[in-house]
VOPAGU-2260 file (C-alpha; in pm, 1 decimal, decimal comma):
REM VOPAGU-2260
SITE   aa  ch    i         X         Y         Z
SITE  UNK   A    0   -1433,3    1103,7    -371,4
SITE  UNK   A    1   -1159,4    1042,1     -94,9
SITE  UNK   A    2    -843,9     773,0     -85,6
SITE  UNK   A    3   -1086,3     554,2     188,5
SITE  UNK   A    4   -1400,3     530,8     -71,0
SITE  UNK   A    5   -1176,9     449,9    -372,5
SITE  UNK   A    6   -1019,4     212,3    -219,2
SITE  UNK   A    7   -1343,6      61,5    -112,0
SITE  UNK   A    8   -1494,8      87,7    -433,4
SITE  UNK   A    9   -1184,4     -98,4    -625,2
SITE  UNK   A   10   -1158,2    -346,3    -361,1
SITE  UNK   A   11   -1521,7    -455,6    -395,2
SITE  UNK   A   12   -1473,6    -496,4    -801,9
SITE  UNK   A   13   -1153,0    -692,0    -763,1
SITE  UNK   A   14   -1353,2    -917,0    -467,7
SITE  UNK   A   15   -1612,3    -976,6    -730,6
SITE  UNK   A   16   -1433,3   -1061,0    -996,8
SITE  UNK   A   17   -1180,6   -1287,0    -829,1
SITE  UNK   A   18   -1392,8   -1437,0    -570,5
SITE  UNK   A   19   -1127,6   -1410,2    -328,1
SITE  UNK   A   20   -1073,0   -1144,7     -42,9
SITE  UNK   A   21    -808,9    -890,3    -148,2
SITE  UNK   A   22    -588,5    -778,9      96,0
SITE  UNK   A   23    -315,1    -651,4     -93,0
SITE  UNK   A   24    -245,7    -282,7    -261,6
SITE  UNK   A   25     -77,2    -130,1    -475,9
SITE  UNK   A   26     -99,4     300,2    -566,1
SITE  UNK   A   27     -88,7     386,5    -913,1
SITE  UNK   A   28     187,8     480,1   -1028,4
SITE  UNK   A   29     366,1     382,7    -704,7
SITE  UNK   A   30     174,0     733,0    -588,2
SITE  UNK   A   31     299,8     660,0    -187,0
SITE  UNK   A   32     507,1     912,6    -163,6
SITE  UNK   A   33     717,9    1098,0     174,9
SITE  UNK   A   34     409,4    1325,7     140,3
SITE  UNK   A   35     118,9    1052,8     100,2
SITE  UNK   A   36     227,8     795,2     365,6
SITE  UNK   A   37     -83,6     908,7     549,1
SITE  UNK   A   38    -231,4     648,9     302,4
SITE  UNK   A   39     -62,5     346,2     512,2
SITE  UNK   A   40    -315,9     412,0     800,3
SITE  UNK   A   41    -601,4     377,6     635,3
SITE  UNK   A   42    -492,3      55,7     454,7
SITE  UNK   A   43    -431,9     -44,8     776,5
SITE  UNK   A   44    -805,5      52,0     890,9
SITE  UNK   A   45    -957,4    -116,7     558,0
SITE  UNK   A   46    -793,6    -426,7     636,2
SITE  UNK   A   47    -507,9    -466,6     411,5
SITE  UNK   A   48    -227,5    -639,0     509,7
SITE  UNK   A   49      58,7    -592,8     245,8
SITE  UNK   A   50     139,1    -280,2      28,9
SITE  UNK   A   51     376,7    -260,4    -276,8
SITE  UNK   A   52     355,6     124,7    -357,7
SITE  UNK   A   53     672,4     264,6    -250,6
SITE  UNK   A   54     981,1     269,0    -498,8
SITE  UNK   A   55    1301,4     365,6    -338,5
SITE  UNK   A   56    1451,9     569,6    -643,5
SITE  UNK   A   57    1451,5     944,4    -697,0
SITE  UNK   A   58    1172,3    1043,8    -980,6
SITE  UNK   A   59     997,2    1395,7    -992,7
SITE  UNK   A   60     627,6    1162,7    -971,1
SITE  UNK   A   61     699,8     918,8    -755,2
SITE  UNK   A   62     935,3     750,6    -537,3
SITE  UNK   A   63    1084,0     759,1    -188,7
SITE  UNK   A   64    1403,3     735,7    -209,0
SITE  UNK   A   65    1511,1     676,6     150,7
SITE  UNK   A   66    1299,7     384,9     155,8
SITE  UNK   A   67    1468,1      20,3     213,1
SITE  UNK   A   68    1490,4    -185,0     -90,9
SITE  UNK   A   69    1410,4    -506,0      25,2
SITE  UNK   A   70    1047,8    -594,5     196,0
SITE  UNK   A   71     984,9    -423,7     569,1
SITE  UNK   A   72     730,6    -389,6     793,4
SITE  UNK   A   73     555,2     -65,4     865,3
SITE  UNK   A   74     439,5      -8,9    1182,2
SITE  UNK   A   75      96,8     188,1    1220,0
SITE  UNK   A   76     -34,0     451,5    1456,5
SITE  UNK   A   77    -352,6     263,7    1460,3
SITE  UNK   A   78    -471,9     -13,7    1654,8
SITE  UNK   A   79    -405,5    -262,8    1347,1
SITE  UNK   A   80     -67,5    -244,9    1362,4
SITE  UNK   A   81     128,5    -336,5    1080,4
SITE  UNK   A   82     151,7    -358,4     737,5
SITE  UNK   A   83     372,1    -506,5     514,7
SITE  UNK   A   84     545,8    -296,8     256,6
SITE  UNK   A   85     691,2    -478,1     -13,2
SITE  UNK   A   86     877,0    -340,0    -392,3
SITE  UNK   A   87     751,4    -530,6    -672,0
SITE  UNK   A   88     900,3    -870,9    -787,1
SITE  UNK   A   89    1045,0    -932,7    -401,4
SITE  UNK   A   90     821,8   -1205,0    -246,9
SITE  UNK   A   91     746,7   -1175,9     110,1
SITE  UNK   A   92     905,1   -1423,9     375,0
């Protein structure tokens, strides 16, 4: 399987379960890293519109450590735009 069908597939379950559109992700195991952010573009393409996988600490699994700590907007290559990046347990203004 690749990133685009997984993300399909768990989208679908969580869409029929909750009866409500998701548009909101988040990796496992905050798995975004400098080396993933590839990721972004095609949660872009799929229609997401805010992501909360990136941690901004140093860990040997996970993390970018650069990143800002507070909620930003990432700007995409493709023609959707943006997407919202957001750390756990900070709400979105």
């Amino acid at each position: 399987m690749d990133f685009r069908n997984d993300i399909r597939r768990a989208r679908q379950v969580l869409e029929d379960i909750a009866g409500i559109p998701v548009v909101s992700s988040r990796a496992p195991s905050y798995s975004i890293t400098s080396e993933t952010l590839w990721a972004f573009e095609i949660l872009g393409e799929e229609g997401f519109q805010f992501d909360s996988s990136i941690f901004p600490i140093v860990h040997d699994n996970y993390g970018i450590p650069n990143a800002p700590r507070f909620p930003y907007v990432k700007r995409l290559k493709s023609s959707i735009g943006s997407l919202q990046v957001n750390r756990m347990g900070h709400a979105l203004s």
